[in-house]
C-alpha positions in Angstrom: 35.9 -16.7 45.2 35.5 -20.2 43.6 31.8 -20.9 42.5 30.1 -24.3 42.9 29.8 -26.7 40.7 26.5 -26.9 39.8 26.7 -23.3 39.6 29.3 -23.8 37.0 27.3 -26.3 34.9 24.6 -23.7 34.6 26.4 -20.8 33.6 28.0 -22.8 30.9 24.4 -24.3 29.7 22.8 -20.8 30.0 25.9 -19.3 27.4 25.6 -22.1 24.8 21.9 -22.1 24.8 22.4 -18.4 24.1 24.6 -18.8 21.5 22.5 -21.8 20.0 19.6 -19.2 19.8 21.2 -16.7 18.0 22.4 -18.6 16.0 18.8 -19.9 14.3 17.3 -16.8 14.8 16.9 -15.3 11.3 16.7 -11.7 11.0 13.8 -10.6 9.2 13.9 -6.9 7.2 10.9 -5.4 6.0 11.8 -2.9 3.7 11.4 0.6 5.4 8.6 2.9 4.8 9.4 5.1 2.5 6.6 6.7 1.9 8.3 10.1 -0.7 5.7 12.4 -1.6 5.2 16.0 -2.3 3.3 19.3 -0.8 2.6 22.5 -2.6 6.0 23.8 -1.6 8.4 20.7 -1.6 9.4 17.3 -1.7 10.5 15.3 1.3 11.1 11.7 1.6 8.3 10.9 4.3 9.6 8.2 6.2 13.3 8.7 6.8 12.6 9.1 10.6 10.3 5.5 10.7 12.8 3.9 8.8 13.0 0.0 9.8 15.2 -2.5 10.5 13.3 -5.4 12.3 15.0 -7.5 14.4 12.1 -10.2 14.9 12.6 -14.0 16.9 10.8 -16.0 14.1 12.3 -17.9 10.8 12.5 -17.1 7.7 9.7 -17.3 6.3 9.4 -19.0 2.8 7.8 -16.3 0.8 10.1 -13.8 2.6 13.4 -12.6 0.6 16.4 -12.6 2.7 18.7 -12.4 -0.5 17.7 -9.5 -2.8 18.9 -10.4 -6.8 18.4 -6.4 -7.5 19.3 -5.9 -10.9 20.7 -9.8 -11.1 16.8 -11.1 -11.2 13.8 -8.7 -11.6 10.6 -8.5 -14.0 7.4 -7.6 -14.3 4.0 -9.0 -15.7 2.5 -7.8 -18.9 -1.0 -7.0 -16.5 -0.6 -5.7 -12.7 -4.5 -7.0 -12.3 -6.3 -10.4 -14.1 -9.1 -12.6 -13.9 -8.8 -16.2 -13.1 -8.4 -18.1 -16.5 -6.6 -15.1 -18.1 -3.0 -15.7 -19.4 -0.3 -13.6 -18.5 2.8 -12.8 -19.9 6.2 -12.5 -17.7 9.0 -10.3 -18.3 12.0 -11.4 -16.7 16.0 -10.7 -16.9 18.1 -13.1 -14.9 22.1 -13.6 -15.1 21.2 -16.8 -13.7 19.0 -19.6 -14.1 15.9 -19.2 -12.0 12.5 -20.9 -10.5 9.3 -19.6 -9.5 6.9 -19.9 -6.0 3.9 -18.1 -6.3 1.6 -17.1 -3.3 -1.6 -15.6 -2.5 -0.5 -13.0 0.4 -3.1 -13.6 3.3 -2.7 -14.5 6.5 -2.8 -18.3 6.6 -2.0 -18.5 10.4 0.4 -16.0 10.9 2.2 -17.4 7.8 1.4 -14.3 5.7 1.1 -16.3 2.2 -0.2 -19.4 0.3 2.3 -21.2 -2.0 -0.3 -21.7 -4.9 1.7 -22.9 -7.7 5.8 -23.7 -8.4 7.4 -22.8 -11.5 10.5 -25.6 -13.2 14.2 -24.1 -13.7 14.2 -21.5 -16.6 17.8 -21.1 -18.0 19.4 -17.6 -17.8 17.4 -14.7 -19.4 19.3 -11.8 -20.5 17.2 -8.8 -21.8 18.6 -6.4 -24.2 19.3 -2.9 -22.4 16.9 -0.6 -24.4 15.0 1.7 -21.7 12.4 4.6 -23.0 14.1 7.3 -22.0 10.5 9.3 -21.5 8.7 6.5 -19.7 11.6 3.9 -18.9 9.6 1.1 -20.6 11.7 -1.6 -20.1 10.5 -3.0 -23.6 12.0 -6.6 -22.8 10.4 -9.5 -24.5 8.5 -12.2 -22.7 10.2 -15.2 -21.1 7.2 -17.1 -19.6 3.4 -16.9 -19.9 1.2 -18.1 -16.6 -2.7 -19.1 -16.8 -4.4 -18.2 -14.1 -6.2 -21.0 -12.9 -9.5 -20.9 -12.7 -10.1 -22.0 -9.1 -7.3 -19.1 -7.2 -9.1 -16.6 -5.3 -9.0 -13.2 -5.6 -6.2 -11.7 -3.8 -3.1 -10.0 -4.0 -0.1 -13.0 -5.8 3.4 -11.9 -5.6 5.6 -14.5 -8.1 9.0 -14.9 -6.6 11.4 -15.6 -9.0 14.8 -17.3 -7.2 18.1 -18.0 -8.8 20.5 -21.0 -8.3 22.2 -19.0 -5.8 19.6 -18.0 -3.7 19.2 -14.5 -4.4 15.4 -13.3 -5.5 12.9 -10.8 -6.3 8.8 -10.5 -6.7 6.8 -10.0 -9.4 3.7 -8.6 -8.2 -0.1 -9.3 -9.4 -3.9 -8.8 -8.1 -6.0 -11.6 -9.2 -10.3 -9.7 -9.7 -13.4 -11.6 -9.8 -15.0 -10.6 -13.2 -17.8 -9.4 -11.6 -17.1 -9.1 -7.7 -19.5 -10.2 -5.0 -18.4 -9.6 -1.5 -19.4 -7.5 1.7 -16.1 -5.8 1.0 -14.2 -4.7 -2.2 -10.5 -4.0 -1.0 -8.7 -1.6 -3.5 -5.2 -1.9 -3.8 -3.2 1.5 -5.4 -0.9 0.3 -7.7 -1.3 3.4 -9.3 0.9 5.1 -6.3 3.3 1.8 -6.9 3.9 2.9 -10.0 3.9 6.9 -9.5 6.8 6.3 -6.9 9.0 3.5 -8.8 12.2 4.3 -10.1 13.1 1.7 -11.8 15.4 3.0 -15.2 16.1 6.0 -13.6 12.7 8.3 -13.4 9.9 8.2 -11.2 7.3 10.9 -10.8 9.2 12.4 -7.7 12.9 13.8 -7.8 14.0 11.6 -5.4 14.8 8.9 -7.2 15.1 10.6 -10.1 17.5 10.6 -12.2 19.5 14.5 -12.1 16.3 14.9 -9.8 14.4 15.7 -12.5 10.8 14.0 -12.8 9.3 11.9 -15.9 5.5 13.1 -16.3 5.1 9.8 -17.5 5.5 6.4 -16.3 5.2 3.0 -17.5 3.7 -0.3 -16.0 6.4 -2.3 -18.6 9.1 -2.6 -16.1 9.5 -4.4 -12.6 9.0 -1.7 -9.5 12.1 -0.8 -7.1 10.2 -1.1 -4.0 9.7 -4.3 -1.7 12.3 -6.5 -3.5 9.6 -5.9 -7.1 6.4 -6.1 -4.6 5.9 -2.2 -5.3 4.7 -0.2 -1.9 2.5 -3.4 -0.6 3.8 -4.2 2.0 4.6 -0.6 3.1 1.0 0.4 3.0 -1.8 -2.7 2.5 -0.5 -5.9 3.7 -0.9 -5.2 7.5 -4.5 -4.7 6.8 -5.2 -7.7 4.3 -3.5 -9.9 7.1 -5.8 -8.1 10.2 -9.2 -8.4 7.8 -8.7 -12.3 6.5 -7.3 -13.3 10.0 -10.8 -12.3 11.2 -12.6 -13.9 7.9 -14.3 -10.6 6.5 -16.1 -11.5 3.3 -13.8 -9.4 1.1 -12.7 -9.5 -2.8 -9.7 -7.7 -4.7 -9.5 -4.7 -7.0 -7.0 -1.7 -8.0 -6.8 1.4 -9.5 -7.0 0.4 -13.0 -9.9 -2.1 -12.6 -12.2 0.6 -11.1 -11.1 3.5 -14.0 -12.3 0.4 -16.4 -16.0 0.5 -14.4 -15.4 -2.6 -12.2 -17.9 -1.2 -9.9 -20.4 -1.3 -12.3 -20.9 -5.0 -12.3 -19.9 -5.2 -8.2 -22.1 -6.7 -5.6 -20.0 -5.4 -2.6 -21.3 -3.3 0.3 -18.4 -1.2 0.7 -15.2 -0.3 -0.9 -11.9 -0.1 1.1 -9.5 1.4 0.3 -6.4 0.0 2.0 -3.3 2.4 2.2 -1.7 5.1 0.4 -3.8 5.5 -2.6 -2.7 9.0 -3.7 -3.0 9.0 -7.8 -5.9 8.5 -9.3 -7.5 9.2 -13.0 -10.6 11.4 -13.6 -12.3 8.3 -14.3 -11.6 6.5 -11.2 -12.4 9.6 -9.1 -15.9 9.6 -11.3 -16.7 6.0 -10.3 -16.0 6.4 -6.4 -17.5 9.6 -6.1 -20.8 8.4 -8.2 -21.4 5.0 -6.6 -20.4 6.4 -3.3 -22.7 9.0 -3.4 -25.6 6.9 -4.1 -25.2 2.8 -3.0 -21.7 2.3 -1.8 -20.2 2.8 1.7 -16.1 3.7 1.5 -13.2 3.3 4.1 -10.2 4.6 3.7 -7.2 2.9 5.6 -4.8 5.7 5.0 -3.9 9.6 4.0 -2.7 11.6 1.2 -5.7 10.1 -1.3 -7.2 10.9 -4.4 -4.7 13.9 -4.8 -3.3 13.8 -7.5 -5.3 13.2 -11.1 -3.3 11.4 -13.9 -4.1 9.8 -16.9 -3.3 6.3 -18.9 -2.0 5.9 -22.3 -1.7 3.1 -24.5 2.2 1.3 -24.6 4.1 0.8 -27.9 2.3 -2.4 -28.7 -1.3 -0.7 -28.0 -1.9 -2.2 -24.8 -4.1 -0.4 -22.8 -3.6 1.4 -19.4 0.1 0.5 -19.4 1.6 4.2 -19.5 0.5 6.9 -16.5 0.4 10.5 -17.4 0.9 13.3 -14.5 2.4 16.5 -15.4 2.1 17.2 -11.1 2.6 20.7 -10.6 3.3 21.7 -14.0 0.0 21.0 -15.5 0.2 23.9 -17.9 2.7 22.1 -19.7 -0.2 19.0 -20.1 -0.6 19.2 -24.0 -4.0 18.6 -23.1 -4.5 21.8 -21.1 -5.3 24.3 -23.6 -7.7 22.3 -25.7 -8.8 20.3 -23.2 -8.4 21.4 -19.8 -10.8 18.7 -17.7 -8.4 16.2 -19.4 -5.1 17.4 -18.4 -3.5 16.3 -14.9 -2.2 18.0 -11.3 -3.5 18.5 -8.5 -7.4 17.4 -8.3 -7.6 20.5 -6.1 -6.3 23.0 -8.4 -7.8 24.5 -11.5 -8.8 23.8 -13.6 -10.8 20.8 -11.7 -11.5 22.3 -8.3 -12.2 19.0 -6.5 -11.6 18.5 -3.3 -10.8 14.7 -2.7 -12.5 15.4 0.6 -15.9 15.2 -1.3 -14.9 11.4 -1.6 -13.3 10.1 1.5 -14.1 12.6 4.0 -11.0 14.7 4.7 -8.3 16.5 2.9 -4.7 16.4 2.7 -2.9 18.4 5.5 0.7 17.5 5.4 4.2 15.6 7.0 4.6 15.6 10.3 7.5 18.1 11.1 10.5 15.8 11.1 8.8 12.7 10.3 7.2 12.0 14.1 4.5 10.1 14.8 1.7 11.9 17.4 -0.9 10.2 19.7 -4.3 9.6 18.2 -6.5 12.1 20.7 -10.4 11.0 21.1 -12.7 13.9 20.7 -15.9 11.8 20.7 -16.2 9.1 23.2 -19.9 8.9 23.3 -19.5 7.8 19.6 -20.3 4.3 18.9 -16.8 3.8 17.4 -15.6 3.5 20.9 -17.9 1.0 22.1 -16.2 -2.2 23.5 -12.6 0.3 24.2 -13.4 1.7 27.6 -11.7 5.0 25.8 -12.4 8.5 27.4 -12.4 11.4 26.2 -8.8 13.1 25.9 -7.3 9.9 25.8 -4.2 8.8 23.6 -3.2 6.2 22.0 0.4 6.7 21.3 2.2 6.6 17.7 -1.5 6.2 15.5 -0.6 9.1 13.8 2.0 9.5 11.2 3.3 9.1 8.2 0.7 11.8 6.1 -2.0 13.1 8.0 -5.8 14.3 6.5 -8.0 16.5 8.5 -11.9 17.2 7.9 -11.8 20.9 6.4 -15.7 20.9 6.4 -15.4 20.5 2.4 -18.3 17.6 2.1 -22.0 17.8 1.8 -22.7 14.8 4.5 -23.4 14.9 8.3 -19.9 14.1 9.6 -18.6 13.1 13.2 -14.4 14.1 14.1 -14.2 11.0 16.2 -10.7 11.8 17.0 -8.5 15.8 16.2 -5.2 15.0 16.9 -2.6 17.9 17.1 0.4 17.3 14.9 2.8 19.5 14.6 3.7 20.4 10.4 5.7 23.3 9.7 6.8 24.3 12.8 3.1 24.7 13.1 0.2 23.4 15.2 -2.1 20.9 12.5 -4.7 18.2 12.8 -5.6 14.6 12.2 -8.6 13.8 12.0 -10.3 10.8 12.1 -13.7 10.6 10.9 -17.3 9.1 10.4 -19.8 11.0 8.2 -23.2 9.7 6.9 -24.2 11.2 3.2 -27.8 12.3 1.9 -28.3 9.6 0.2 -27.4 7.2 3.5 -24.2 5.9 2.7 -21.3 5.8 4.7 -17.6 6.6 5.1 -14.9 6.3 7.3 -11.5 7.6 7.4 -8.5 7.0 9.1 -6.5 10.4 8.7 -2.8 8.9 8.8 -0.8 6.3 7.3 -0.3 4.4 10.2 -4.0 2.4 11.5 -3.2 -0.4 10.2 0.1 -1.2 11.8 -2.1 -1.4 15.1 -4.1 -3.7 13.7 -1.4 -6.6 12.9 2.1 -4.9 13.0 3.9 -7.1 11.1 6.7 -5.9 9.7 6.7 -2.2 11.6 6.7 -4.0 15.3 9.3 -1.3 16.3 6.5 1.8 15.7 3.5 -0.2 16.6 4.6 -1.7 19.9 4.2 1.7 21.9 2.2 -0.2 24.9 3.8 -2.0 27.0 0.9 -3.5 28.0 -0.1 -5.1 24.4 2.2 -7.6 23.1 1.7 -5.8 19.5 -1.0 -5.1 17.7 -3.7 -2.6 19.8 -6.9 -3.8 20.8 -8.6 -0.6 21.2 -7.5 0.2 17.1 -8.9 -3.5 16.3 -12.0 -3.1 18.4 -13.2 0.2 16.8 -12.2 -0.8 13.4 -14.7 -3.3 13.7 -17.0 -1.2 15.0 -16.9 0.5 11.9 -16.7 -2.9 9.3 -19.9 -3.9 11.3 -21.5 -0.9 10.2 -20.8 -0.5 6.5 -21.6 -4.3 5.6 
């Protein structure tokens, strides 16, 4: 049958305005969770099953890496957290010559990052190949130093360093006020970037390891293998840094290493946050949580698996502090430390010889990988509770695909008068579990709040993990019923 004309016309207009489309379309890849950690009886790679490959209608975005250098262009600064007017050193091996973009990662309008400051041309940089084989220091030798200027905000800065050809990597830094002021204290675990990084060939898992045997220490001297050098930030924390300045919360910077070096001590915050997967911590940073918590500090914690396991820094070759990470994980008999000094040694913070639940902190305790990587529903238990004000929730209701990752559940292991506000059934094992989310109010009258799985935060701007947090049809992405009680909670602990 021969069509009309003007039908004609169209159909040809409608397939080259198709093919015009895909043609600009960029295709944007997140890296893919791969969240690896470990539970008393093995090790698992967490997120094979969410593994990402997002497919989204927007352009490349400038701070965004469609070219990774890998091993071409990589580095790492000589300090993974610094004050503004502090100089840092940077560490950088490139077969080519390079430049540098630096940005403040935010959310800038659905822009995600700030270009603060553009590097010149650097020639060619090639490092000499000389790897600890106990901590895989990188020992390189500094290319370029950078002073912070004294007017950038605190924040998380990722430096991405880009070759002639295109190709490029991150060099990841959190920029602290000396002495933070702020409703909110976000604290970003660059501990667990580290613990997980396999850069040289060990990491603290077996994994990536080479001959899948684990280093039981790791050093800071050497650029991470996750996120293109960005470390697990954008796995973990950036959805939330985005959901919390799009909505202009009064918040400052930390990590793991400014708060074991007493950071909180000079802090005027309200509450500490702490935004993802913050599993490694040192006695000392457990001791300053737990004490200012317990007596003037409210905490939320954005994630699972927390506090778990209890390391220990070093100084490097050069006697730079905090640069190597001690965990001897599940052997801590082997700790040289353990016999003389047992309360110094490092494992599990649950285990003896230090018996401490890290549900004493945040609320609830590890509880294991959902069976085959799957994410659950998160279940209300309490819709009376004033979390679910503004949601229309009921009780039994589900919001699909909350729940995943890691999960925590409230094991009744904390002296505080606590509220499950959701007990959602996860199956771990082959066995019936729970994550829990929770609210609990402490003797003293602080407050804490804790998600129970990695995956909150993707439901409060999904960027980057669209393909688990779109589970609605009738929310274009992020939820409203996630944002509305998480600011429920904010509201409460500021």
């Amino acid at each position: 049958m021969k069509r009309p004309l003007s039908q004609t016309i169209y159909l040809c207009i409608l397939v080259v305005g198709m093919i015009a489309l895909f043609t600009v379309v960029s295709i944007f890849k997140i890296n893919s969770i791969q969240a690896h950690t470990v539970n008393a009886h093995h090790q698992v790679k967490v997120s094979q099953h969410l593994k990402e490959s997002v497919k989204a209608n927007r352009k490349q975005l400038p701070w965004m890496i469609s070219k990774p250098a890998g091993k071409a262009l990589e580095g790492y600064a000589s300090d993974i957290s610094v004050t503004p007017g502090q100089t840092i050193k940077l560490f950088i091996n490139s077969t080519k010559a390079y430049s540098a973009d630096i940005y403040r990662m935010g959310y800038y309008n659905g822009i995600g990052a700030k270009l603060m400051k553009q590097l010149p041309v650097h020639p060619p940089v090639k490092q000499t190949a000389n790897v600890n084989p106990e901590t895989m220091d990188a020992n390189w030798k500094p290319v370029q130093t950078l002073k912070i200027p004294t007017d950038w905000p605190s924040g998380f800065y990722l430096i991405k360093l880009i070759a002639t050809n295109g190709m490029a990597s991150y060099i990841p830094f959190v920029i602290h006020e000396k002495n933070p002021s702020a409703d909110f204290a976000v604290m970003l675990a660059t501990n667990t970037y580290e613990a997980y990084n396999g850069w040289g060939g060990k990491s603290l898992y077996t994994y990536n390891s080479s001959n899948h045997k684990i280093s039981y220490m790791v050093s800071f001297n050497r650029p991470f293998d996750d996120g293109y050098g960005s470390g697990q930030f954008f796995k973990f924390e950036y959805n939330l840094v985005r959901w919390l300045e799009k909505n202009n919360y009064n918040i400052t910077y930390i990590t793991d290493t400014d708060i074991d070096e007493g950071i909180l001590n000079r802090s005027h915050i309200k509450a500490l946050i702490i935004a993802g997967h913050s599993e490694y911590w040192s006695s000392e940073e457990r001791r300053e949580i737990q004490t200012h918590t317990e007596k003037n500090l409210n905490l939320a914690t954005f994630g699972a698996n927390v506090g778990y396991w209890k390391v220990r820094f070093n100084e490097d070759n050069n006697g730079n502090p905090n640069r190597i990470m001690i965990c001897y994980k599940y052997a801590t008999k082997k700790d040289p430390f353990f016999k003389k000094h047992p309360s110094m040694s490092t494992g599990q913070f649950i285990d003896p010889p230090f018996r401490e639940p890290e549900e004493e902190v945040i609320g609830n305790s590890y509880n294991g990988i959902p069976d085959d990587f799957h994410t659950a529903p998160l279940v209300v238990s309490m819709p009376d509770h004033w979390i679910y004000n503004g949601t229309g929730l009921k009780k039994g209701d589900k919001i699909n695909g909350v729940i995943g990752g890691e999960i925590n559940q409230y094991k009744g292991r904390i002296h505080a008068k606590v509220d499950v506000i959701a007990h959602s059934p996860v199956q771990v094992h082959k066995q019936k579990r729970y994550s829990d989310v929770v609210w609990g109010v402490r003797p003293s009258g602080t407050k804490f709040f804790a998600t129970g799985t990695f995956l909150w935060s993707w439901f409060l701007d999904p960027f980057g993990h669209e393909k688990i947090a779109k589970y609605n049809p009738n929310f274009a992405h992020a939820d409203p019923r996630i944002q509305q009680m998480t600011k429920n909670v904010l509201n409460h602990l500021r």
